[in-house]
N, C-alpha and C positions, 0 to 999 in steps of 0.2 A: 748362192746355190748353183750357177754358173760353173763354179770352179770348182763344184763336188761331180757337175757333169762331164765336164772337159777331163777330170782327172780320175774319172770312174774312179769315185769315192762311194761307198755303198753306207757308211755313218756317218751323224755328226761330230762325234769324236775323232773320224778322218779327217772332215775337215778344219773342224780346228784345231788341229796339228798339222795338217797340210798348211794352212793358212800362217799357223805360228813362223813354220819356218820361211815362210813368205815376208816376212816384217818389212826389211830393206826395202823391198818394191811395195810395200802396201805406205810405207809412210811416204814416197812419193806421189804416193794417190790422195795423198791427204788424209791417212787411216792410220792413226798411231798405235795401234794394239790390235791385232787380230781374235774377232768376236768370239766372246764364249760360248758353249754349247748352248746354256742357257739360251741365249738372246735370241740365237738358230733357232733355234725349238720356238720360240715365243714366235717371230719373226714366220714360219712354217704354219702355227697356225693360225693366224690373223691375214692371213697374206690370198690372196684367192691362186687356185691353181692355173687358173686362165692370163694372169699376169706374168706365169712363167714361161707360159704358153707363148704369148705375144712378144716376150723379149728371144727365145727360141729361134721365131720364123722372123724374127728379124736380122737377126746375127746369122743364120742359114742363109736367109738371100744376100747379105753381104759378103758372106765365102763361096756364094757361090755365083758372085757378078767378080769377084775379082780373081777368083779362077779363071773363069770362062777368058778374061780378059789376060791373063796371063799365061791359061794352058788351056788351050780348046779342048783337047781329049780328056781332061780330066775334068770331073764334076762332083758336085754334091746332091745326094740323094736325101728325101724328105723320110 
């Protein structure tokens, strides 16, 4: 769901076609087929919203400690 963020994907049909053609770099990740809509959708609601929450402000404050550390004027806004 990450990657429907990052790619201002607004379905899950985007993303998994987004995703599809992502393959090459998803099977370096260890991920041989890019998930179905299905499993998304299943995945979405079993999943609490506060988990996406918490991976969110974590990957913010990492963009934005190696900002700061690479470009002081430039920053990340919550």
């Amino acid at each position: 769901m990450l990657f429907c963020q990052v790619a201002h994907l607004n379905s899950l049909r985007e993303v998994c076609l987004g995703l599809a053609g992502c393959e090459s770099p998803l099977k370096n990740l260890g991920i041989r087929t890019a998930p179905k809509r299905s499993t998304l959708a299943y995945a979405n609601a079993h999943r609490p919203w506060e988990l996406y929450e918490s991976i969110f402000m974590q990957l913010l404050g990492k963009c934005q400690a190696e900002t700061a550390a690479q470009s002081p004027q430039v920053s990340f806004q919550e």
